[in-house]
LONULUM-182327 format. One record per residue (C-alpha): y, z, x; residue number from 0. Coordinates in steps of 0.2 Angstrom, whole numbers. Layout:
<rs>
[r [Y,Z,X],NUM]
...
</rs>
This chain:
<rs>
[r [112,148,-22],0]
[r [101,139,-9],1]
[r [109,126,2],2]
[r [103,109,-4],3]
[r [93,99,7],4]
[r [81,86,8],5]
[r [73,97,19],6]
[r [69,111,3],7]
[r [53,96,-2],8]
[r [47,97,16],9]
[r [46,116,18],10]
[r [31,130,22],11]
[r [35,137,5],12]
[r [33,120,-7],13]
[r [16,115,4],14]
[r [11,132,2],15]
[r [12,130,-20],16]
[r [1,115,-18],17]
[r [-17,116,-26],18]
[r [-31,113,-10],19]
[r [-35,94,-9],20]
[r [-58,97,-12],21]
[r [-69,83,-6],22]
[r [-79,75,-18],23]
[r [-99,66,-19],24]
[r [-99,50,-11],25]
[r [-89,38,3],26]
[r [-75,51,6],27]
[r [-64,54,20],28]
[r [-48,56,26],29]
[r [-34,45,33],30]
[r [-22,41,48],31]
[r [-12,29,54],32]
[r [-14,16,67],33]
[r [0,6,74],34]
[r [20,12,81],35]
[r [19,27,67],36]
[r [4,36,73],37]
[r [5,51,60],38]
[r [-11,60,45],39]
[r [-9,52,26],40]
[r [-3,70,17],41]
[r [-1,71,-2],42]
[r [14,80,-12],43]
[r [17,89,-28],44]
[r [20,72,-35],45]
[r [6,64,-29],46]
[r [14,53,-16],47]
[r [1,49,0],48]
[r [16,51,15],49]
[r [13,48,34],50]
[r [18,65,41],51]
[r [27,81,33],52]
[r [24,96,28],53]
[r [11,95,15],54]
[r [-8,95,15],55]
[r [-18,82,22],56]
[r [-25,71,9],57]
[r [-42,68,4],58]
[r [-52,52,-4],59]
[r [-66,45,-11],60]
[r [-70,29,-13],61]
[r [-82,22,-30],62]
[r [-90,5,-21],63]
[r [-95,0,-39],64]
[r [-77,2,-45],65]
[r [-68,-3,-28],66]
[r [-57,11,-34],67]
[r [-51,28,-25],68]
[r [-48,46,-30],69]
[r [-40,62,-22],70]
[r [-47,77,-20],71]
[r [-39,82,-39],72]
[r [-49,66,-45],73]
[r [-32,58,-49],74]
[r [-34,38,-49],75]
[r [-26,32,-31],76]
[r [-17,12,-31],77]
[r [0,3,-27],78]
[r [5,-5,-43],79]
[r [20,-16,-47],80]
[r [36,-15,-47],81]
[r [34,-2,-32],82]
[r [20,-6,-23],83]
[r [18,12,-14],84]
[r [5,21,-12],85]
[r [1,35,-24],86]
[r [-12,46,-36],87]
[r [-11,50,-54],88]
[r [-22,58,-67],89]
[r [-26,47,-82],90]
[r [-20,31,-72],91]
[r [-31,18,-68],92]
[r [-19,7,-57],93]
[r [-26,-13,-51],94]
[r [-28,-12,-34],95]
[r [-46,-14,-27],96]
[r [-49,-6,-10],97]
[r [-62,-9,2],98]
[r [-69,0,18],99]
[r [-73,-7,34],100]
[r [-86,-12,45],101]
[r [-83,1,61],102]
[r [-70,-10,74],103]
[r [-66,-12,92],104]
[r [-58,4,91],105]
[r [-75,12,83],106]
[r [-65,16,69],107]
[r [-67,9,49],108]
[r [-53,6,38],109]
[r [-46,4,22],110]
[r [-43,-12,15],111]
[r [-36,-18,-2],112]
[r [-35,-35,-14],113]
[r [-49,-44,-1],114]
[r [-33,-43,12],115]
[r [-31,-36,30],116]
[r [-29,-21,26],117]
[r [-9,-21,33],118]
[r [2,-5,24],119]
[r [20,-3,26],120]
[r [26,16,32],121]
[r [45,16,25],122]
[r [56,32,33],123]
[r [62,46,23],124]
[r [74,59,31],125]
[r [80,60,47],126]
[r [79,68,66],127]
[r [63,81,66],128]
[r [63,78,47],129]
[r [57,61,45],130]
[r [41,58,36],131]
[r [36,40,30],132]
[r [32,33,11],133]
[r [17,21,11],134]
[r [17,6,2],135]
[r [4,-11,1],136]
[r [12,-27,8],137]
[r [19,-30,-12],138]
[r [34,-22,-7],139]
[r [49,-34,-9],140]
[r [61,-24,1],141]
[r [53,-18,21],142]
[r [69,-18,29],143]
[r [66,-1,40],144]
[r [48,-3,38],145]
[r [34,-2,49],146]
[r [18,-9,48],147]
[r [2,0,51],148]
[r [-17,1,47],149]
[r [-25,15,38],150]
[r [-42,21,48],151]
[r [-54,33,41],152]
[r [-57,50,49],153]
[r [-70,63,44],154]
[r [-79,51,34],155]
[r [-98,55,25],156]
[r [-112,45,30],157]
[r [-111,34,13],158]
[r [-96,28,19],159]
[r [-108,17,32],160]
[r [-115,9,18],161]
[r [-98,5,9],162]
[r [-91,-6,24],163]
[r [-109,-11,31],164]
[r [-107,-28,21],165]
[r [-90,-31,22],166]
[r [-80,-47,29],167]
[r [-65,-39,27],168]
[r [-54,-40,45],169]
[r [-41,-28,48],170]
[r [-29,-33,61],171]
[r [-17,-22,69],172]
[r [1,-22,66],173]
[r [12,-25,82],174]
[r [29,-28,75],175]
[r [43,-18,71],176]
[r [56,-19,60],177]
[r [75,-10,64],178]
[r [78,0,48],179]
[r [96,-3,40],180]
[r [105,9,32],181]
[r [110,2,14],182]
[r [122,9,3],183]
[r [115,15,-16],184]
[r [128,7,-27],185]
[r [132,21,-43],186]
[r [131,15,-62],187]
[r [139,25,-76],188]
[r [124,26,-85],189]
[r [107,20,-79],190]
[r [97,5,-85],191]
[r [79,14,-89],192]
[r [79,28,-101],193]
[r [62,34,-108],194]
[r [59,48,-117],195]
[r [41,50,-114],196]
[r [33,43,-97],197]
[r [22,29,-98],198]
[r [14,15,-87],199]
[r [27,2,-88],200]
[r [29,-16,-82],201]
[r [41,-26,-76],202]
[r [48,-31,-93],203]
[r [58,-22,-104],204]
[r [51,-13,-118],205]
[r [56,2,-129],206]
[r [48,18,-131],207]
[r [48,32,-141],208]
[r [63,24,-151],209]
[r [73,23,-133],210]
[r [79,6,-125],211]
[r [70,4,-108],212]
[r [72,-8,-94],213]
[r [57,-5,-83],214]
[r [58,2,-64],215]
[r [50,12,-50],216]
[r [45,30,-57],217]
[r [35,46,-56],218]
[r [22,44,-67],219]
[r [16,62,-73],220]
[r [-2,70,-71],221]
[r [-10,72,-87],222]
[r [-20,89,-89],223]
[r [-33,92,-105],224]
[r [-22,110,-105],225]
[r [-8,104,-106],226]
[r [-2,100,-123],227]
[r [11,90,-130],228]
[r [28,101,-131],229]
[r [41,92,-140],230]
[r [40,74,-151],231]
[r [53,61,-141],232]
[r [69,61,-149],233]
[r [73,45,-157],234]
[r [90,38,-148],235]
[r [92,20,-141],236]
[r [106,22,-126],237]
[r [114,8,-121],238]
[r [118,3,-104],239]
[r [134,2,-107],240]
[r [135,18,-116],241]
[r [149,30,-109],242]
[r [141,49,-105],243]
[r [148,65,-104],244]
[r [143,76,-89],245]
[r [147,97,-90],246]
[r [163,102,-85],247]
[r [157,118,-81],248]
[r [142,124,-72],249]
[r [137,142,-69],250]
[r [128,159,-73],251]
[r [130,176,-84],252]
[r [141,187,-77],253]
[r [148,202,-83],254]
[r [162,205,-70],255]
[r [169,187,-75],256]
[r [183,186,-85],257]
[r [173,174,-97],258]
[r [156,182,-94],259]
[r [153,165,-83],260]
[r [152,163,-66],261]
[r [156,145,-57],262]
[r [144,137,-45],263]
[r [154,122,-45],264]
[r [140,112,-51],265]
[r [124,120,-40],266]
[r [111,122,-55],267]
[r [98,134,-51],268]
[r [82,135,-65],269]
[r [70,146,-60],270]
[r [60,165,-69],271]
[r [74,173,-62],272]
[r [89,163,-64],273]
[r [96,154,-80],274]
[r [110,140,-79],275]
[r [125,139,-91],276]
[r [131,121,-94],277]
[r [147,118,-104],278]
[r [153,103,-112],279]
[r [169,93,-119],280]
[r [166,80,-130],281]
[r [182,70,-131],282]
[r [192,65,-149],283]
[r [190,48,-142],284]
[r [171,49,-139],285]
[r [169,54,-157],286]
[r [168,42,-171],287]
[r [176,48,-189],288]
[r [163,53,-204],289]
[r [164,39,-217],290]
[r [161,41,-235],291]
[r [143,35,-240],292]
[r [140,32,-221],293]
[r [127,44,-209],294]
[r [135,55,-196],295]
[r [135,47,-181],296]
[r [121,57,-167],297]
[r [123,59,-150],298]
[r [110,66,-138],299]
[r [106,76,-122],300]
[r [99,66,-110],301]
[r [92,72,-92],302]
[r [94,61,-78],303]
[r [81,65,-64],304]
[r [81,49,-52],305]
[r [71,52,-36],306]
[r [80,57,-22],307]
[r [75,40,-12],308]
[r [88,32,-24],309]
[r [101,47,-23],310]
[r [119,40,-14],311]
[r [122,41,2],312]
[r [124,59,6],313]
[r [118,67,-12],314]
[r [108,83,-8],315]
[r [89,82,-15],316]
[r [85,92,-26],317]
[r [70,107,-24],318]
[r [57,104,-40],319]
[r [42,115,-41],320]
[r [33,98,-44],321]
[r [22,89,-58],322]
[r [6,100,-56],323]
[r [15,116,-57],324]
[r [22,109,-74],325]
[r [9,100,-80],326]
[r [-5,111,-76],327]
[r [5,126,-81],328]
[r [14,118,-97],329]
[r [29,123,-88],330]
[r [46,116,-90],331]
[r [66,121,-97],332]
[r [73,128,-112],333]
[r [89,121,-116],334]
[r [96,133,-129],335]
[r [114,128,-138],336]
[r [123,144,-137],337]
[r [142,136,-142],338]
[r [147,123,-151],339]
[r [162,123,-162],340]
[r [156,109,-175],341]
[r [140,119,-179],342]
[r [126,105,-175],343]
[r [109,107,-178],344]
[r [98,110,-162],345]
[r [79,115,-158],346]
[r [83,128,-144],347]
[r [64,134,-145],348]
[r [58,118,-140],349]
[r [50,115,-120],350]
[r [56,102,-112],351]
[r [48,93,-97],352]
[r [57,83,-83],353]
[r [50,70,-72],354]
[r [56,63,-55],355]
[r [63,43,-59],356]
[r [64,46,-80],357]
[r [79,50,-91],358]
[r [73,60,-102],359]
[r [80,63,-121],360]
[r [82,80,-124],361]
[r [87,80,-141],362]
[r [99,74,-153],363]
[r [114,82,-164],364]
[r [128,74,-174],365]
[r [142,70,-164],366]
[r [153,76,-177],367]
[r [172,70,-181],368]
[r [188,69,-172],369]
[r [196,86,-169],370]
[r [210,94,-161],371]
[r [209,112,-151],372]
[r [213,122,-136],373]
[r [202,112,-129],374]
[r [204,94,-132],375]
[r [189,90,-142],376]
[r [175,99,-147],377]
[r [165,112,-134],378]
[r [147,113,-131],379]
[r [136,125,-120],380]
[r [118,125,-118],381]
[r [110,142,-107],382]
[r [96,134,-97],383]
[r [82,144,-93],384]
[r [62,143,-85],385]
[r [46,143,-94],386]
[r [31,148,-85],387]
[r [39,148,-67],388]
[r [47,132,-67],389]
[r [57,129,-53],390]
[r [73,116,-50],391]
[r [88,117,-43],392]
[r [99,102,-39],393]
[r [119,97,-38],394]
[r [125,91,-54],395]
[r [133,76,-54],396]
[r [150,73,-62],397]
[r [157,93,-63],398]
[r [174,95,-61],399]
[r [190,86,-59],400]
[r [187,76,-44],401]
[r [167,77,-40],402]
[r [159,70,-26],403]
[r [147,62,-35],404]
[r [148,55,-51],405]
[r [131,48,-55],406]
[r [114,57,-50],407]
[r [104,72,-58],408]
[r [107,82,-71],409]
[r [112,84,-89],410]
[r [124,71,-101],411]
[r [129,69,-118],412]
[r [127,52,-121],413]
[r [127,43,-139],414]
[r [116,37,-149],415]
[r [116,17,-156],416]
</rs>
């Protein structure tokens, strides 16, 4: 198993995977900042725009009609409630409205947005030689650590001229500088927002899918005309105050084992060559008893993905092949139930799809009745393996008697309401 690091998303390899960023017709160009952070606006296999960093430097084009902006992929580029950072999505039309510049002092155009200054926030992520920064529009309700910059164009086409030649907009340059502080992430038993299909979302609460959902900052996933619907959403409502189950054991096939099962103590490694066994206990307690003339009660298996920004203090990242690999490709997990000593019912030949900032329900079982055995209360195990070279490996949170962590990424049995 690789050492986990934040470091795994910056490396050679994972810039390497990314599709080329083409230019398009039109007012297109590329950007840099200007102010105390000084770095080239890159783009990632998630479609964030980033100041620094290993990944490609990003490409734009601007629609003057539209006052709207697209990468090099033709994904939709805007900073959108509740986040407000800077990013590019397929099939997403977000509301900002940008602008470009008459040239400046400087000789430089820039980008503006909403009729403002054109003032962006680059927020640091990392540390030391690491450290790249997150770009977000002055919506952002939290820039504690948070610098401000301008965004100037750089090899620009000539109908760029003609898209700032008429425009009142003033960009001023950001002087001051804001001391980050280091905030602790406070860890929930269960998070609030659970979705089983990713969707725009608001600030309000909704329901999708049949799930409860409380709206917050997430990835939202690129859509591809080849990539084709690989599973219908499960229909569990979780509650937030719904008690979940993590594995107790995590590991791999291995002959030389006494159980055939080798311990990773909760490293998961998904890829086309390695497969991940997750084994569960589902406590008498956690059961409810099967009634006469009353439905078995379901439970679910639900995959917590948060992005790493929101990770505690000290949670390694996870590596993740990235959403154009598994959209593009149709790529994702197989989660095959391989033991279960109540004999639920279980689609192991369905694909399932993660997404960074989404719980996603992987399917539902009966939870079955209370029961006594060797291992106080029933036993479930799911083999986890790649399709089409998805890649993810991660810490599991909650493995073991005494884990480090007990919320973050990874797989839970949680019931169903």
């Amino acid at each position: 198993m690789k050492p986990f690091a934040i470091a795994l998303l910056l490396s050679s390899a994972s810039a390497a995977s990314l599709r080329l960023r083409q230019s398009n017709a039109g007012c297109c160009f590329k950007l840099a900042s200007v102010g105390v952070v000084n770095k080239t606006v890159t783009e990632d296999h998630v479609g964030d725009l980033l100041l620094g960093g290993a990944f490609q430097q990003g490409g734009f084009c601007l629609d003057t009609t539209t006052k709207t902006i697209k990468d090099g992929l033709k994904h939709n580029c805007f900073m959108r409630a509740p986040g407000y950072q800077f990013e590019c999505y397929a099939g997403i039309v977000g509301p900002t409205a940008f602008e470009v510049t008459p040239p400046k002092e400087d000789g430089k155009r820039y980008l503006a947005y909403d009729g403002g200054p054109g003032v962006f926030y680059a927020c640091p992520v990392g540390s030391g030689s690491d450290t790249y920064y997150d770009i977000y529009s002055e919506g952002k309700a939290d820039k504690a650590g948070c610098l401000p910059i301008s965004l100037a164009l750089s090899n620009e086409t000539p109908e760029c001229s003609a898209a700032g030649g008429s425009s009142s907009v003033a960009v001023s340059q950001p002087t001051s500088v804001s001391r980050r502080t280091s905030q602790p992430v406070s860890v929930q038993p269960l998070p609030t927002s659970t979705r089983t299909v990713v969707l725009p979302v608001d600030t309000q609460s909704s329901q999708i899918g049949g799930t409860s959902s409380t709206a917050s900052p997430a990835v939202k996933k690129p859509q591809s005309p080849a990539a084709e619907p690989t599973i219908s959403s499960p229909v569990c409502s979780v509650p937030a105050s719904a008690p979940s189950i993590a594995p107790f054991r995590v590991g791999y096939a291995d002959p030389s084992s006494p159980d055939g099962i080798k311990d990773t103590m909760g490293e998961v490694s998904i890829s086309s060559t390695n497969s991940t066994i997750m084994q569960y206990v589902i406590p008498n307690e956690f059961l409810r008893p099967r009634k006469r003339d009353v439905g078995a009660s379901q439970c679910a298996l639900q995959f917590r993905m948060p992005v790493c920004t929101s990770l505690q203090e000290g949670y390694p990242c996870y590596l993740f092949s990235g959403l154009e690999q598994e959209m593009l490709s149709n790529s994702g997990m197989t989660f095959n139930l391989t033991l279960d000593n109540d004999d639920s019912t279980w689609d192991g030949a369905a694909l399932h799809q993660v997404f960074p900032g989404e719980n996603t329900i992987l399917g539902t079982f009966e939870c079955g009745s209370d029961r006594s055995d060797g291992f106080g209360g029933r036993k479930m195990q799911w083999l986890v393996s790649s399709v089409r070279d998805f890649n993810l490996e991660f810490l599991h949170a909650g493995v073991g008697d005494n884990p480090q962590f007990t919320d973050g990424i990874g797989a839970w049995i949680v019931p169903c309401s």
